[in-house]
C-alpha positions, 0 to 999 in steps of 0.5 A: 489502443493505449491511452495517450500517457498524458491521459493515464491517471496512476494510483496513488495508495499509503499503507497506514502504518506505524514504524514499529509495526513493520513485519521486518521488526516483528522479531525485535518489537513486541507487539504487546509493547505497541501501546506504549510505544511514541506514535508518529503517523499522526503527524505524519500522515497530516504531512502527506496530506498537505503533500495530496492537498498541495498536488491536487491529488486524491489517493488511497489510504489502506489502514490498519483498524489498530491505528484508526480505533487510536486516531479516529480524527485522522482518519476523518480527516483522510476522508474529509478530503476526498481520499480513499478508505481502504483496509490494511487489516487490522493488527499488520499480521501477515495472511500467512500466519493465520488460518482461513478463519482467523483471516476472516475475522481479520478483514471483517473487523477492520471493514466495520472499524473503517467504515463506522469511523469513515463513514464510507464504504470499504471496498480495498484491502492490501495485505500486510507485506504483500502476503498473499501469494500461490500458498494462500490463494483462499484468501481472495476468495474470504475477501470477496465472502467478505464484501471487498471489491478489490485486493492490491496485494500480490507483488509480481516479483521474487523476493525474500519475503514475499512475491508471486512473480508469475502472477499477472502483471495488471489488473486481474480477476482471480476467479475469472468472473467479475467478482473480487478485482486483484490489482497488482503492485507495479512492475517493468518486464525485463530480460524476462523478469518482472522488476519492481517499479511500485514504491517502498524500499525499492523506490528510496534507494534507487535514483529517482530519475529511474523511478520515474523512467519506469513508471513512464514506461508502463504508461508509454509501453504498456498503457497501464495505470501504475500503483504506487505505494508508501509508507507514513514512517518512510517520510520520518527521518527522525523516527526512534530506531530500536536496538538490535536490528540486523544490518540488512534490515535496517538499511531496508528500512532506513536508506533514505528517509531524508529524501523521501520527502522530497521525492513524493513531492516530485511524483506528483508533479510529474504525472497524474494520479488518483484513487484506486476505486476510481481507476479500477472501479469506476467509482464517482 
């Protein structure tokens, strides 16, 4: 039987990340530029919490080991207030550029990173840009060698970029023994097709009140916690906008930032939400 949808605490997740680092920017911004570059998800972030504080809410916060080594006090804060830690790998480079190995050393140096500066375990990992899909399958499987308990990093869609859309709608284990946990990005069955209902690009240009109407439709229809997800720049409308940027990348990733905001702010007061480990895992 389903959980009445009252009951159904869905899971808030942040990708920490900062506006240049997106992969849609990758061919424009040099990576050996980051450093120099004006930083904003301090800040942000210290926004989102407010958000989180304001709601009563605890969330899941995957971040990049690059961001945490630099704001070792955000990420502190993160915890201090009763959130989730959890792994965006280290650099933002999607697990389709980069061998088995290479991956490996990847999510094991981000792991030591977040737990050293968090001083928690680390048992989630969301891969850059949804990048894991039927090609790379190896990787769940490097995951668990390396100590997660749980990937939210296969999006059940199709799409330009990235998706897996007959991968499992909900929560999956891969190996079919209990090990590593895959917790796919939300999506609505329809006509025979998986939309997306998780969060990002989708969610800023869409009304808000569909937004809402599918989440509530995988709570009612479903019984099934969604995953939701966003972005600290996607709540920065004044964020630096670096030249030659295609037209459909850029409206991509700026559509909307200004009511982004406000939205977040309407999701968490129409329904419950929590941390990944404590849904999917059963953590305390």
């Amino acid at each position: 039987m389903s959980a009445p949808i009252a009951m159904i605490r869905n899971a808030m997740t942040i990708d920490v990340e900062d506006y240049f680092q997106v992969s849609a920017f990758a061919p424009h911004i040099a990576r050996d530029s980051w450093p120099q570059r004006e930083c904003r998800v301090e800040a942000n972030i210290e926004r989102i919490l407010g958000i989180l504080e304001q709601g009563r809410i605890h969330a899941t916060f995957f971040t990049l080991g690059w961001i945490a080594e630099r704001y070792p006090a955000m990420v502190r804060r993160i915890v201090a207030g009763g959130h989730e830690l959890a792994s965006h790998g280290y650099g933002h480079l999607r697990v389709t550029e980069q061998s088995r190995p290479e991956f490996t050393d990847d999510i094991t140096r981000s792991k030591a990173i977040l737990e050293d500066l968090g001083g928690q375990a680390v048992l989630g990992f969301r891969a850059p840009s949804f990048s894991i899909g039927q090609s790379n399958l190896w990787a769940l499987e490097a995951l668990r060698e390396a100590g997660y308990r749980y990937s939210s990093s296969i999006y059940p869609i199709k799409h330009d970029h990235y998706g897996m859309p007959d991968a499992p709608r909900f929560a999956f284990y891969p190996h079919g023994d209990g090990g590593l946990l895959e917790v796919p990005i939300t999506t609505v069955r329809l006509m025979r097709r998986n939309l997306p209902a998780g969060g990002g690009g989708y969610f800023r240009l869409l009304p808000y009140a569909l937004s809402r109407s599918m989440i509530r439709r995988v709570n009612r229809d479903d019984g099934q916690p969604a995953i939701f997800y966003f972005h600290p720049w996607e709540i920065d409308p004044g964020q630096p906008r670096p030249q030659g940027i295609g037209m459909k990348t850029r409206f991509r990733h700026y559509v909307n930032l200004e009511r982004m905001d406000g939205r977040i702010r309407a999701l968490t007061r129409d329904f419950g939400w929590d941390r990944m480990d404590r849904i999917f895992l059963g953590q305390p």
